[in-house]
C-alpha positions in Angstrom: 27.0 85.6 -50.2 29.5 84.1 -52.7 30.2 87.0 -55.7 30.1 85.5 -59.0 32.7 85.1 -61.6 32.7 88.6 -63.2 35.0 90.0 -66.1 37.2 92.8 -64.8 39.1 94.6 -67.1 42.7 94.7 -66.8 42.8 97.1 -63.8 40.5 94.8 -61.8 37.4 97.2 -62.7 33.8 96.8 -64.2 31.7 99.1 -65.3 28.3 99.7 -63.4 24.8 101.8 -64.9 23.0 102.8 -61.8 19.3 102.8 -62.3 16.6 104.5 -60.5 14.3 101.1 -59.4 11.2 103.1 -59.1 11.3 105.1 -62.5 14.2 103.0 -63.9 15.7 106.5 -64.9 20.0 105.9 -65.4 21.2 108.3 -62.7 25.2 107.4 -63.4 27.7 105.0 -64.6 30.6 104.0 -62.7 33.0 101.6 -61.5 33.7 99.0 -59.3 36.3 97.0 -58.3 36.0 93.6 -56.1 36.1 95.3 -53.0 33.9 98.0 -54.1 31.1 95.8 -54.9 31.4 93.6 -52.0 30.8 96.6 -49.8 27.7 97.4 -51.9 26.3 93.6 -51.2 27.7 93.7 -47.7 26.3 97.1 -46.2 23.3 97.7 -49.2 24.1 100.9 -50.4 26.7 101.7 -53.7 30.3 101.8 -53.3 33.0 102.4 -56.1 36.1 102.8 -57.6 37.3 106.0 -58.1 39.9 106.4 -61.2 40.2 110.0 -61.2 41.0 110.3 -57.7 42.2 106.4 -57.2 39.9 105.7 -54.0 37.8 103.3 -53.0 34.2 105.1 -52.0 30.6 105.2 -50.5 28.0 107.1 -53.1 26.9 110.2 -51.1 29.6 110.2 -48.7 30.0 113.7 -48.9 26.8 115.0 -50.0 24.7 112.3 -48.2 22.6 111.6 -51.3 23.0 108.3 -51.0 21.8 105.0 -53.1 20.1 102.0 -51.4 20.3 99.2 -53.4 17.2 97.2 -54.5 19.3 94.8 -56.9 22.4 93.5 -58.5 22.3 92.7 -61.7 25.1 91.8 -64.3 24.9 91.3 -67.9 25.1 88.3 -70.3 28.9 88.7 -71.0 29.7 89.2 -67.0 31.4 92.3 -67.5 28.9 95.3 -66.7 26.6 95.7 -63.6 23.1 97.1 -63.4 22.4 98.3 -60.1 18.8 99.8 -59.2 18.8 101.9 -56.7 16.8 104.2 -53.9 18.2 107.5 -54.5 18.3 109.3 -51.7 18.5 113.4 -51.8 18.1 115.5 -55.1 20.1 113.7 -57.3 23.1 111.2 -57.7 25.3 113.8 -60.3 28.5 115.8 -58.4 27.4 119.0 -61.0 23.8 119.3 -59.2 21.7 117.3 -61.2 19.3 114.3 -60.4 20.9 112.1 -63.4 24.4 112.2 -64.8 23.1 112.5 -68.1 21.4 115.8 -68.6 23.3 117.0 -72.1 22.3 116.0 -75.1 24.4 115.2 -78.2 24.7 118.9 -79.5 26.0 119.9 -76.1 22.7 121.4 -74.9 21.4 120.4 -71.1 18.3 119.2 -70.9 17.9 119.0 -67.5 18.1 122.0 -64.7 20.1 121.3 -61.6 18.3 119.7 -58.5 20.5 121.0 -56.1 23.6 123.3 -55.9 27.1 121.4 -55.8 28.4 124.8 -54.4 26.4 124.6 -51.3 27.1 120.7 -50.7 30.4 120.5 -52.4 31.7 123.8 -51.3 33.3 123.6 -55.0 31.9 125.1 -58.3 
């Protein structure tokens, strides 16, 4: 499958929203970089780019919650990805939670963990 012209940013990166494709409930954003998103059409499940760590990796690698893709999508300015996704395990957030987004605006979470990062992380 031929990739289509996307808008990286300057470091070769674009920015991906992973959806849940059942509940379409955002589980994380991320990013990719070419190679990153043509291992995610190549072997169907989410690979990215990590700039924290500055790796290339597989979603659920260590934990083995892993995402199958249902879908790529990007949007009307090519320069964001919308990816829906099996989620596989408890959740798709390093901290222990289903979504990355469980704290809202005043800083309060809104969401309890769905697994303990301890435990598959070995890290707090």
């Amino acid at each position: 499958m031929k990739l289509p012209e996307l808008k990286y940013d300057s470091h070769g990166l674009i920015p991906v929203i992973v959806q849940d494709a059942t509940s379409n409930e955002v589980l994380m954003m991320a990013y990719m970089n070419r190679e990153s998103l043509e291992s995610t059409v190549e072997t169907g499940y989410t690979h990215f780019w990590s700039r924290s760590r500055s790796k290339f990796w597989k979603k659920g690698e260590s934990s083995g919650h892993v995402q199958i893709v249902r879908s790529i999508l990007f949007d009307c300015d090519k320069d964001t990805l919308l990816i829906k996704v099996d989620q596989k395990g408890p959740g798709a957030c390093h901290t222990g939670h289903r979504s990355c987004f469980f704290t809202d605006i005043s800083g309060k979470e809104i969401a309890d963990p769905a697994f303990s990062a301890e435990k598959v992380y070995g890290k707090k």
